[in-house]
FISEMI-11628 format. One record per residue (C-alpha): residue number from 1; x, y, z. Coordinates in steps of 0.05 Angstrom, whole numbers. Each point is the difference from the previous one (the first is absolute). Example, Ala and Ser with C-alpha at 12.3 -4.5 7.8 and 13.67 -1.06 7.14 Angstrom:
# residues 2
1 246 -90 156
2 27 69 -13
# end
This chain:
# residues 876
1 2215 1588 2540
2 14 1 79
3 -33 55 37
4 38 54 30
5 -8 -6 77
6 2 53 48
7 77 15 17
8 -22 39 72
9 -39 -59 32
10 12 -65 -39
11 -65 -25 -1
12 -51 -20 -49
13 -27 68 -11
14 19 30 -66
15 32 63 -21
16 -40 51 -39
17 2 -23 -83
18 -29 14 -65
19 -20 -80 -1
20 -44 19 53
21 -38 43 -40
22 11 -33 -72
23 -79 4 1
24 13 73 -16
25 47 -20 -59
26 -24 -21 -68
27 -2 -72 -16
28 43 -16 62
29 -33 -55 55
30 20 24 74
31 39 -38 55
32 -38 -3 67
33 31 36 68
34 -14 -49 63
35 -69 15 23
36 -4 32 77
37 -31 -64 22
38 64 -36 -39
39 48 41 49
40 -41 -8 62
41 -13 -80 -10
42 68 -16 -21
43 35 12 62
44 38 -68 29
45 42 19 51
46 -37 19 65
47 2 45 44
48 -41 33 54
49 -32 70 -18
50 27 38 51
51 75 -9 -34
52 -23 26 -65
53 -39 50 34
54 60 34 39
55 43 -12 -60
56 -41 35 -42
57 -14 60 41
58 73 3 17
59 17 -5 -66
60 -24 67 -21
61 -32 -15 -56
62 -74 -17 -25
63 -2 -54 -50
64 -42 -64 1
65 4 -60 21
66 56 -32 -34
67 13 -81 -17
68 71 -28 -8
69 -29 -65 -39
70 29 -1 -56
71 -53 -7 -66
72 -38 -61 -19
73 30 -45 -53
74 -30 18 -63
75 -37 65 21
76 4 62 -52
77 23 -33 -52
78 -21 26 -65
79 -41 -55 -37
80 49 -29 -63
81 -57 2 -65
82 21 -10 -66
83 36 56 -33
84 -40 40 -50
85 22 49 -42
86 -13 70 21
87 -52 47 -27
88 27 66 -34
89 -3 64 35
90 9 67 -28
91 28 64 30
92 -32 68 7
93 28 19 -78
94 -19 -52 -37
95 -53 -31 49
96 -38 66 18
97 25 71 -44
98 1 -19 -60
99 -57 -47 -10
100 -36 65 29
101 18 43 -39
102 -9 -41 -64
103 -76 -12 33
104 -8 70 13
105 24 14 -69
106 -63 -26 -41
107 -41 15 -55
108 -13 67 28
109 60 29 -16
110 8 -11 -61
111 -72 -3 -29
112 -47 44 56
113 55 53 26
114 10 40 -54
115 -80 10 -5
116 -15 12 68
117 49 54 -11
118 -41 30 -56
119 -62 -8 36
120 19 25 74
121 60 47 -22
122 60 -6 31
123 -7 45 57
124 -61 -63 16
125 38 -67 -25
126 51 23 53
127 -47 7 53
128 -28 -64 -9
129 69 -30 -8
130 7 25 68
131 -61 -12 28
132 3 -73 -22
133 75 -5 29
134 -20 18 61
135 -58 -54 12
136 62 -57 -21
137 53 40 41
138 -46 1 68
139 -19 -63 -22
140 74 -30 -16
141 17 27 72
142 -49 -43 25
143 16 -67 -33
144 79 23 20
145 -18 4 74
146 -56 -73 1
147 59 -30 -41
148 58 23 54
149 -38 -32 61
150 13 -66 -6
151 -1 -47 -45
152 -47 9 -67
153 -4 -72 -41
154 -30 -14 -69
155 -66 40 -7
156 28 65 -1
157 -58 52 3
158 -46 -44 20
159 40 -39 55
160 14 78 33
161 -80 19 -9
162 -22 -77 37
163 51 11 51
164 -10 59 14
165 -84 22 7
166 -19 -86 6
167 -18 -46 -53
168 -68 40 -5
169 20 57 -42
170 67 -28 -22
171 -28 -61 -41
172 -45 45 -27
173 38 46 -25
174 56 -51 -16
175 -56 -31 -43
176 -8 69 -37
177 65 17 -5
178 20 -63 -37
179 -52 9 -55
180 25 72 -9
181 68 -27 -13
182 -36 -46 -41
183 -35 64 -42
184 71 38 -3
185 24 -62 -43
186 -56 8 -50
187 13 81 0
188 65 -6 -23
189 -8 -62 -36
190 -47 49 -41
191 34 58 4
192 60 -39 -33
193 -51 -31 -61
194 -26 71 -11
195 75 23 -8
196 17 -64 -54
197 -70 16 -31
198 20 66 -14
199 70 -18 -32
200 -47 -49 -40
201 -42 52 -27
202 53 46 -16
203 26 -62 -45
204 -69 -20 -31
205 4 -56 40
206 -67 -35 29
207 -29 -66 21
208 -71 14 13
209 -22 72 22
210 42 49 51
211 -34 -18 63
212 -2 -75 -13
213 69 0 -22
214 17 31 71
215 -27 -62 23
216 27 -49 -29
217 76 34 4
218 -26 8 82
219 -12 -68 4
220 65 -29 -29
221 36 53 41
222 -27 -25 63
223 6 -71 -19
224 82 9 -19
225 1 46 69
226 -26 -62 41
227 55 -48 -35
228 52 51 34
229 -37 -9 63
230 -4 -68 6
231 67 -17 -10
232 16 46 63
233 32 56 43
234 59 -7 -40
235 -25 17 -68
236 -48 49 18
237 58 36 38
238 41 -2 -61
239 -52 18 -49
240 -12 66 43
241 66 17 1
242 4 -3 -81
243 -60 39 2
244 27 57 48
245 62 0 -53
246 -52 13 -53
247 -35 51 37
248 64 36 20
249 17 9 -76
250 -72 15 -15
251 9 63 52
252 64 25 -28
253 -23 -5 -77
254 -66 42 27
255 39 48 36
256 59 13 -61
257 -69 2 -44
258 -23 65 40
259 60 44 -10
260 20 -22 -76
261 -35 37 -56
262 -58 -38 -30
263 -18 -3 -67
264 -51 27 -41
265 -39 -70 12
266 -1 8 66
267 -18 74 4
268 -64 -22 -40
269 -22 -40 51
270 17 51 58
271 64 -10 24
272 38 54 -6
273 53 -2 54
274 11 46 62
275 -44 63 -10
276 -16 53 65
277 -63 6 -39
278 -22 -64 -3
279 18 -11 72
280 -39 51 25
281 -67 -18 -43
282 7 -68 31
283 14 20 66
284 -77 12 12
285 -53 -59 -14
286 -47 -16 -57
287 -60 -42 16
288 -22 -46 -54
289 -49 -56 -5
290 -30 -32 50
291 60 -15 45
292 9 69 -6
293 5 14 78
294 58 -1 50
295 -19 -53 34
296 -20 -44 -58
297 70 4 -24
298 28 -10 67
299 -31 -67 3
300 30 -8 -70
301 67 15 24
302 -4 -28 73
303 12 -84 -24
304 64 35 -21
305 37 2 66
306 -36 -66 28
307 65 -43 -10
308 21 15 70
309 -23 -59 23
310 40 -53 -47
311 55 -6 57
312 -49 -10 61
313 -33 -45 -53
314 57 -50 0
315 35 7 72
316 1 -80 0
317 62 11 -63
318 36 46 35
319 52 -3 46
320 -9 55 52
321 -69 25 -16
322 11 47 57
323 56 26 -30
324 -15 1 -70
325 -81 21 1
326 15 67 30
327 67 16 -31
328 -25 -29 -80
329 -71 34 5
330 16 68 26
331 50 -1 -63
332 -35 -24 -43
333 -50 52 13
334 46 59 2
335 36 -11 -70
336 -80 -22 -37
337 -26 65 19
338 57 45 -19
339 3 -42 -59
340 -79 11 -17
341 -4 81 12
342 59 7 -48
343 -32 -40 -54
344 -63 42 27
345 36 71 -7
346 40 -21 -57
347 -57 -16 -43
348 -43 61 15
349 64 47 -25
350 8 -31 -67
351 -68 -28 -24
352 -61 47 -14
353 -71 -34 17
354 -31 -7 -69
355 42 -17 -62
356 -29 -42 -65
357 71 -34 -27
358 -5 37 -71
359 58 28 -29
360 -44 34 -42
361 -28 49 62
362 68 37 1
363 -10 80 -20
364 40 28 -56
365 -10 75 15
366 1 34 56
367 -71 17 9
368 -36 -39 54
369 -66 30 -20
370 -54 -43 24
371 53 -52 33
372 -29 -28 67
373 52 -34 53
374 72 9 23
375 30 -41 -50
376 -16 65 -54
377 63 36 38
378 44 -52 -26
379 -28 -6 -71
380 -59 -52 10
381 -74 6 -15
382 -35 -56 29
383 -67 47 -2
384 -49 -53 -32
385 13 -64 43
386 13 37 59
387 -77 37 -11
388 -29 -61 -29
389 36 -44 66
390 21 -52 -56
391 81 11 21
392 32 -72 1
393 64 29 32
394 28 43 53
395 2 -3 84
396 -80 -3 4
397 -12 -47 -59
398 65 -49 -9
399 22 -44 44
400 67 -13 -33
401 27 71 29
402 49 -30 27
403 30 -42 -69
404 -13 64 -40
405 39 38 47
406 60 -48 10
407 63 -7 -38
408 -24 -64 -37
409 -68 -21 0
410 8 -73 17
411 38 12 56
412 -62 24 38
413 -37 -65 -26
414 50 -45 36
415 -3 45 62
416 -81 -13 -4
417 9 -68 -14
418 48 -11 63
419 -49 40 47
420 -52 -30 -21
421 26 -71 6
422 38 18 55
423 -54 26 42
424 -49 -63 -30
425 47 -52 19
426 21 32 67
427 -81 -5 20
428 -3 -73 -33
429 53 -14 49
430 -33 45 72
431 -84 -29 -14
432 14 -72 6
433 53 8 64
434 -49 37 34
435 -58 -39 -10
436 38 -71 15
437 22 40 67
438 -73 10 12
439 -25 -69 -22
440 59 -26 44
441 -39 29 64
442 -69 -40 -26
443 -44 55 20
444 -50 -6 -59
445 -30 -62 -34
446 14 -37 -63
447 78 34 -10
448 40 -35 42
449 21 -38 -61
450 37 72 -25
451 46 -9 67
452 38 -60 -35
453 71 26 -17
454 57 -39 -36
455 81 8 -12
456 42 16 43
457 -29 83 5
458 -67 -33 18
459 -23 27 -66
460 -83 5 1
461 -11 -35 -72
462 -77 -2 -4
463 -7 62 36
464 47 27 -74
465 -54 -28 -42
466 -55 26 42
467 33 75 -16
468 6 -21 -63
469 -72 -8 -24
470 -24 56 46
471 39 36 -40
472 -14 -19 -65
473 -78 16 11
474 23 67 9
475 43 12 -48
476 -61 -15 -45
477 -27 68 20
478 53 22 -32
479 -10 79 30
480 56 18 43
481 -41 61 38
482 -58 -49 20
483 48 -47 28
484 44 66 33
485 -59 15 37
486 -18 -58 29
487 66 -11 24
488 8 72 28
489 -47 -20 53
490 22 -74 20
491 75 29 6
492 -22 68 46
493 -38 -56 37
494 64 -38 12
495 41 64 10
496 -46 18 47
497 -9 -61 50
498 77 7 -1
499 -1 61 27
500 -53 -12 58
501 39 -68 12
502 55 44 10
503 -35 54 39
504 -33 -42 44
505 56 -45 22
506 43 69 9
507 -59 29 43
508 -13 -67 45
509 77 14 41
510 2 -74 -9
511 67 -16 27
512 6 -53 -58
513 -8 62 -51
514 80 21 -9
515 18 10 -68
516 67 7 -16
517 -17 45 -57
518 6 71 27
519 -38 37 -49
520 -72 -9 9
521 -61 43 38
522 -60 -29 17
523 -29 70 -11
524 22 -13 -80
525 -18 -62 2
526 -71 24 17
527 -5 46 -53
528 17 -39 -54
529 -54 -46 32
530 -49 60 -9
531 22 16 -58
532 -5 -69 -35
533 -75 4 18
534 -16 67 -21
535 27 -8 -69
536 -29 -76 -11
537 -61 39 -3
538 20 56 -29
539 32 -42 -68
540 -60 -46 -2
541 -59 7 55
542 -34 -66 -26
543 67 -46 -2
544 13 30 67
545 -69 -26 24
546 7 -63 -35
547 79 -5 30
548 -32 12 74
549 -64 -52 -14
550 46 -55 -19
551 40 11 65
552 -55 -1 40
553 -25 -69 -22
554 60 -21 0
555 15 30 77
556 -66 -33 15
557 13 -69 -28
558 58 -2 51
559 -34 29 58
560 -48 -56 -11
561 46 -58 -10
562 52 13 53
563 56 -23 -29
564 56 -33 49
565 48 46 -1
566 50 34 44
567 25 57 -25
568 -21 52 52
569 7 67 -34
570 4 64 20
571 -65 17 24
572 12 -60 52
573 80 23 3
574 -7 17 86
575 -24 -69 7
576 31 -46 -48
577 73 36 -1
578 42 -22 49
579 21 53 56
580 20 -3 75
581 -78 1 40
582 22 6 72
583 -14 -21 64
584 43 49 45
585 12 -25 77
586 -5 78 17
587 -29 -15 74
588 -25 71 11
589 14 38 -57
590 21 58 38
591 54 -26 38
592 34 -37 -73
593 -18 54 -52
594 63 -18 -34
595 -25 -60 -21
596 -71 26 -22
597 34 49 -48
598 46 -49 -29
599 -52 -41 -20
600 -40 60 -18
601 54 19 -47
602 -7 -52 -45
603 -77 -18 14
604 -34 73 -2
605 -51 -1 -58
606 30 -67 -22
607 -10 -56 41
608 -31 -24 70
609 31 22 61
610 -34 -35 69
611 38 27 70
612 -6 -57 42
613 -4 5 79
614 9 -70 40
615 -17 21 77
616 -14 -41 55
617 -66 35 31
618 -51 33 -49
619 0 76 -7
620 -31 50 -38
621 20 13 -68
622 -22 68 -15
623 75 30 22
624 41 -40 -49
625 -45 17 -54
626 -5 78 15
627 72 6 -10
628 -6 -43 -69
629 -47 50 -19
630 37 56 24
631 65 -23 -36
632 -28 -12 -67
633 16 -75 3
634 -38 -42 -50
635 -9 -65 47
636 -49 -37 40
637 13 -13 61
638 -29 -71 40
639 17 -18 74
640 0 -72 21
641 5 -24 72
642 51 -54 20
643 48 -34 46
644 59 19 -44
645 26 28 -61
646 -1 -71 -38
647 -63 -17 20
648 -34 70 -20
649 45 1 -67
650 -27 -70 -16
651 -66 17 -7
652 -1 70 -30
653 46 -31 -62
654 -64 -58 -6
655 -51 52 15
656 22 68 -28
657 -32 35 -66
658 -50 -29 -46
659 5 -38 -73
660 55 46 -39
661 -5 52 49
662 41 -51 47
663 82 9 30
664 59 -36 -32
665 55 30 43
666 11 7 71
667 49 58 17
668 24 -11 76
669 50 55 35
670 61 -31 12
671 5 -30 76
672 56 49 27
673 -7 -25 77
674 11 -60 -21
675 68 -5 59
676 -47 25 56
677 -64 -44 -27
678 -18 -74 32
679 14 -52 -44
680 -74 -14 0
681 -4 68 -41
682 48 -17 -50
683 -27 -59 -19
684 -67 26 1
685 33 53 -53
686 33 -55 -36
687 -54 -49 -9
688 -40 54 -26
689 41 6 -51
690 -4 -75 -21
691 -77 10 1
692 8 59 -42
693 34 -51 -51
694 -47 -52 21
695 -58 42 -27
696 33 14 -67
697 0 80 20
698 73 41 -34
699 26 24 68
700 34 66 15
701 39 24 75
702 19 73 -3
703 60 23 44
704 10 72 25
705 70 21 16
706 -36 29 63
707 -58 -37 13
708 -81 -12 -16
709 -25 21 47
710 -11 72 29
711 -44 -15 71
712 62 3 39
713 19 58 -18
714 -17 64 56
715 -35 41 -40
716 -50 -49 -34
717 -74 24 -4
718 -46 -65 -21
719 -30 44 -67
720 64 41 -8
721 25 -8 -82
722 70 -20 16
723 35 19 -83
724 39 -58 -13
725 55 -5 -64
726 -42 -29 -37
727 -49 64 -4
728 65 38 -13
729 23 17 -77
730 59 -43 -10
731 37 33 -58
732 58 -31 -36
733 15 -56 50
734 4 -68 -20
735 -37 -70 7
736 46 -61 10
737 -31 -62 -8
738 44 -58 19
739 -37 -63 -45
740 42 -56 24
741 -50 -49 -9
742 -49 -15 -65
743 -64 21 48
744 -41 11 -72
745 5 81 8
746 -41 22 53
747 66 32 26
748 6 39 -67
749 -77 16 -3
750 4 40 72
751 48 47 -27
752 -33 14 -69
753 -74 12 41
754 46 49 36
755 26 45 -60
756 -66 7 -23
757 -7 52 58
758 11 63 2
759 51 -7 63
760 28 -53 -27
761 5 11 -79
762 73 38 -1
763 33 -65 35
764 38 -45 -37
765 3 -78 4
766 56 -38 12
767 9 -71 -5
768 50 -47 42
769 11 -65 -23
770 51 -60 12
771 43 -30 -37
772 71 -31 -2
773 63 48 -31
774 9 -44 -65
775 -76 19 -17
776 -12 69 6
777 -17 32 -65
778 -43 -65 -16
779 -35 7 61
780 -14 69 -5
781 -20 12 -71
782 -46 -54 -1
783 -36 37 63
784 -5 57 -37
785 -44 -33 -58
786 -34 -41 56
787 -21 76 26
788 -20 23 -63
789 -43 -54 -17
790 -33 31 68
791 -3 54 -29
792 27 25 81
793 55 66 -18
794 54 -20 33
795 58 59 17
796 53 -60 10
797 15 -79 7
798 63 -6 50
799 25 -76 7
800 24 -15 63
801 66 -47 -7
802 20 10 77
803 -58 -32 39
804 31 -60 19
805 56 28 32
806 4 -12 80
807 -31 50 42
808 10 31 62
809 -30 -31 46
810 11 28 69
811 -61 34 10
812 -38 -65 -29
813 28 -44 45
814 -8 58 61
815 -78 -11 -30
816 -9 -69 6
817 34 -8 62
818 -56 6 46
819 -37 -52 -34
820 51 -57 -4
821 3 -70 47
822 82 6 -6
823 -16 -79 9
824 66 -21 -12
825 39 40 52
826 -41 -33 52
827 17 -64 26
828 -43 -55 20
829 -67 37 -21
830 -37 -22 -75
831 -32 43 -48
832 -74 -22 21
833 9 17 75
834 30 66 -8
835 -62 9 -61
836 -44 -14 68
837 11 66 26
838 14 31 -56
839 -32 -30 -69
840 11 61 -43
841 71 7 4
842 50 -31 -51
843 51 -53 5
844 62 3 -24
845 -12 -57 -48
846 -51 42 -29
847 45 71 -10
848 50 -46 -29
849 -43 -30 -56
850 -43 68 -22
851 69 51 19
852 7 -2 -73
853 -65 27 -24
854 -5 40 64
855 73 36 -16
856 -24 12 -78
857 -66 43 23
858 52 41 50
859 35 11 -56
860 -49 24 -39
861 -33 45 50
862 80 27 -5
863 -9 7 -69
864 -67 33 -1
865 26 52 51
866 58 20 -41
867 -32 1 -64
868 -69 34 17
869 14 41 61
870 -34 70 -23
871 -53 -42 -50
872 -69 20 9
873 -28 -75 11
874 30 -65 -13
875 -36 -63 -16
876 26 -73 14
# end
């Protein structure tokens, strides 16, 4: 595909494109811009500075140095490989909601709800509801704002930890946080054999014994469940989606089942329908047994709402994970928990605690002499197994609520047998993603051989059968609480490094840290960090110290090894992210305070700001940096003595800062004398430039409609704070940034550092960019993605169609004038001896062959002027 060129200059610089960027882009390779070296070395026709020079400045306009070579043969081109068939990719409703909500929808629901409920009361079971929604809600806002900046590939939770707080705590934790996946498989592996068990019993059905026939129904299960997975996305996306089906009709027969009247079968074993009476007994809690506390059965309940994490778990199947991880989990969340305090509330107004499932207990009179229980008001006496605590049915003893209280019975048992599964399978698919992503990165020993994908998805085979036998050692526990708790506490682990990835990376400023999720606070994202600590110790204080011992050998392993790695994270985030570190030619800071509090704008508390002051006889420093002080600039300031500016720029951009803490921009003031200067001064300007590229420094030349410099004005006092408009609140003005060439976003990154201040937030960005009349809306809609994959907010992208049209050029000509041989109108005399008096000047020879490029940078100073004439700042 042939590269757009640049339609203003014609040369081998590019225009700003997605290609560019295609790094950013899912499974996409990127096409290269011409290097700055490219641009500078590929110049073939020659000419002496001093043209370019006067040209330039005459010109109006700052842009770099520009090549009309046209590109080498061959250069760009995308490589040809054979085609392969692409992978599948899901959107947020099929690749992230519902597969959440069908993991969040477990076992609990439909076997552990019902009795929490009876245990905790209503008034409680909501409260934990809530209290467990809002660890996964701070902590979904979190994995929405990691997964909106930038790009998140296969890994999911893990990739956002690693990336995030360094390979230290994130292959740690990643390490963890696969084997809980790993456990969730075998919980509702189990939960689903106690359910078919059951159904089995109630037949006088039975292979061995009860708990041995859980096993060996878990074990097929999860056997059948890894078929599904290893014959890929596709079928595991299409067996959730019959599940969810299932599950919707499961809900709807449950909810008919609450408001029909129920038999005298059902009454027996304590459902009697919607009662005020009932509701009220069960609104307060009833302790029994030894998970008879609230915070027991809030680590009984908490592995309920865990399933957030099944769409970070698979961002390397989806197609906009940025998109569909915030938009999908939030969702997901929002309908589970309306979905679980109904069933919660529901179930406490029609089913009394203690029932025992005999019709024989119903009361023929009217006397209720001796009758203990609520159920006596409507005709029950379950006295004797409610004293003797031998009930086998109602809310605290039955874990079938649900089924008894439906419309029809088996219903509910497909609804448990599509959580379950669902939830099993959706787990059998996140464990062995994550840990290939982490083998992939070969921080530990002896796994690497997990990392090995196949397909066309990538699909981590051995890492599948791994899961599978972890999870078939626990399913021969066969207890679903044991196995609840000990995932409680790997999950809040998870949740919580989440949250402090999160916080951290918020709290750095790191100008790399711009999520284009809105949503999130750092402050929330800190509590559910807390939060996630207080209660891993609060479900289960020795799997809490257990959780934190295997981290720490496993942090210490990797502090010892060293892996080679770079990540950078957050905690290095000032020194790894990239962001403008200047070197500012201030002179004396005093006399150019606009350009210390430009640069301050964007620097302050951010990055390194050094005032640099090139002089030609030493002199005391103490002035300048008084008035830094005094101004509240955050900048170093160094002097360095030389003949001239080139000279003393030279060595401060070799000898200025130290390891990170080191410049990568010089910002110059733009050379406004530049008529009444000797040409020895504008080259000396010019060239340092060229050194500026030479050195591999981003350069910057600010331009003040009136000026740098204040010394010559009357009433200047050497420390006097001169308020520039850059200390002054800017309001609703705009920012126009004119990106004619591909320069790889430093002239978007200026702005953004901008609107992050307080004087600056209210502006608005816009964009110019070129392109021909036939090309608009293509041109301009893909720069709108391009921006949002920058997650830069962008007010507006205005194409310019007319910048090729002729300007006037009166007063560009009246420029130039004074430097020009006019060789041709005199007779007899050659270019090189009228260059002997005057080398600087430019033939007309010269004009002729650059009048082009010189006319298209009149015309767009012409266009610049007209379109951003009351604009707060524009940017070239």
């Amino acid at each position: 595909m042939e590269l757009r060129k640049t339609s203003l200059y014609s040369t081998i610089d590019m225009v700003p494109q997605m290609e560019h960027y295609a790094g950013t882009l899912p499974c996409e390779q990127a096409k290269s811009r011409p290097s700055l070296e490219a641009l500078r070395k590929t110049f073939e026709v020659s000419f002496p500075p001093f043209v370019h020079t006067y040209l330039f400045l005459a010109g109006g306009n700052m842009t770099s140095d520009e090549r009309i070579s046209n590109m080498p043969d061959g250069e760009n081109e995308e490589s040809q490989g054979p085609s392969e068939e692409s992978p599948v990719r899901f959107g947020w409703i099929y690749g992230v909601k519902i597969p959440c909500m069908m993991n969040i929808w477990g076992v609990t629901l439909f076997l552990q709800l019902t009795w929490i409920t009876s245990q905790a009361g209503i008034v409680l079971t909501v409260i934990i509801i809530l209290m467990s929604v809002t660890v996964t809600t701070a902590t979904a806002l979190s994995i929405s704002a990691i997964a909106t900046n930038g790009r998140v590939v296969s890994g999911g939770t893990y990739f956002m930890i690693s990336r995030s707080l360094g390979p230290e705590l994130g292959a740690s934790i990643g390490l963890i946080f696969s084997f809980a996946n790993a456990l969730s498989v075998a919980l509702n592996t189990v939960g689903f054999a106690q359910v078919v068990c059951d159904l089995m019993q109630s037949f006088n059905v039975h292979m061995v014994d009860y708990t041995n026939d859980m096993r060996i129904v878990g074990v097929i299960t999860v056997t059948a469940l890894l078929g599904i997975s290893l014959a890929g996305m596709e079928w595991e996306t299409k067996a959730q989606i019959l599940f969810f089906l299932v599950l919707m009709v499961s809900f709807a027969n449950y909810f008919v089942g609450t408001i029909i009247p129920h038999s005298v079968e059902k009454q027996g074993r304590g459902v009697f329908g919607y009662r005020s009476d009932i509701f009220i007994e069960n609104l307060t809690p009833n302790w029994r047994g030894p998970t008879g506390s609230f915070f027991a059965q809030f680590s009984i309940f908490f592995p309920a709402v865990t399933g957030i994490l099944y769409g970070a778990n698979i961002t390397g199947d989806l197609k906009d994970p940025s998109s569909a991880i915030p938009k999908g989990t939030l969702m997901a969340i929002f309908w589970t928990t309306l979905s679980y305090i109904m069933v919660a509330v529901t179930s406490g107004a029609c089913v009394v605690r203690d029932a025992s499932g005999n019709t024989s207990d119903i009361m023929t009179g009217n006397s209720t002499d001796g009758c203990v229980g609520l159920a006596c008001k409507y005709g029950w006496n379950f006295t004797q197994c409610t004293e003797s605590q031998s009930c086998q049915y109602g809310l605290a003893n039955n874990v079938q609520v649900m089924a008894e209280l439906s419309g029809f019975y088996y219903l509910i048992t497909a609804g448990v047998f599509a959580a379950s599964l669902s939830s099993a399978l959706g787990y059998l698919v996140s464990a062995p993603k994550i840990f290939q992503c982490l083998c992939k990165d070969n921080i530990y020993p002896y796994i690497g051989v997990f990392a090995k994908g196949y397909g066309k998805n990538d699909e981590p085979l051995r890492a599948y059968l791994l899961t599978y036998f972890i999870a078939i050692a626990f399913i021969l526990i066969a207890e679903l609480n044991t196995i609840s708790a000990i995932i409680s506490n790997f999950f809040l682990c998870s949740f919580g490094l989440i949250n402090i990835s999160c916080f951290h990376a918020a709290i750095t400023n790191s100008p790399g840290w711009r999520p284009s999720f809105p949503y999130y606070n750092k402050w929330i994202a800190l509590y559910g960090a807390v939060v996630c600590v207080v209660l891993m110790f609060f479900f289960t204080w020795w799997t809490a110290l257990i959780t934190f011992g295997v981290i720490a050998v496993l942090f210490g392993y990797i502090i010892y090894k060293k892996p080679k790695i770079n990540w950078g994270s957050s905690v290095q985030a000032r020194a790894k992210t990239p962001s403008p570190q200047c070197l500012v030619m201030t002179g004396p800071p005093n006399q150019r305070p606009a350009l210390v509090d430009f640069v301050g704008a964007f620097t302050k508390n951010a990055s390194l700001m050094i005032c640099g002051d090139i002089m030609m006889v030493s002199q005391p420093a103490n002035q300048s940096v008084k008035w830094l002080n005094k101004r509240k600039a955050c900048s170093f300031y160094t002097q360095f003595t030389a003949n001239t500016l080139r000279e003393g720029v030279r060595y401060l951009l070799q000898a200025s800062g130290l390891g990170k803490l080191k410049p990568n921009t010089l910002v110059l003031g733009f050379k406004s004398n530049w008529r009444e200067s000797s040409p020895e001064s504008i080259g000396d300007y010019i060239h340092t430039i060229y050194d500026t590229f030479d050195s591999k420094f981003c350069l910057c030349i600010l331009r003040m409609m009136d000026g740098l410099d204040v010394s010559d004005e009357s009433d200047f006092k050497g420390l006097d704070q001169i308020k520039t408009v850059f200390q002054t609140a800017q309001g609703k003005k705009t920012i126009d940034v004119y990106w004619i060439a591909d320069d790889g976003g430093l002239t978007l990154l200026v702005p953004y550092l901008l609107t992050r201040r307080k004087r600056w937030h209210s502006c608005k960005i816009r964009v110019f960019i070129v392109e021909n009349e036939q090309d608009i809306e293509e041109r301009r809609n893909e720069m709108i993605n391009l921006m949002k994959r920058f997650r830069i907010k962008v007010n507006d992208v205005i194409v310019m169609t007319d910048s090729e049209k002729s300007p006037q050029t009166k007063k560009f000509l009246d420029s130039v004038a004074p430097f020009r041989l006019h060789d041709e109108q005199q007779e007899g005399v050659s270019v090189q001896e009228l260059r002997q008096k005057d080398p600087w000047k430019i033939s007309d020879k010269e004009f002729e062959a650059l009048r082009l490029k010189s006319e298209r940078k009149v015309r767009l100073n012409e266009i610049i002027r007209k379109n951003s004439q009351h604009t707060a700042l524009v940017l070239v």
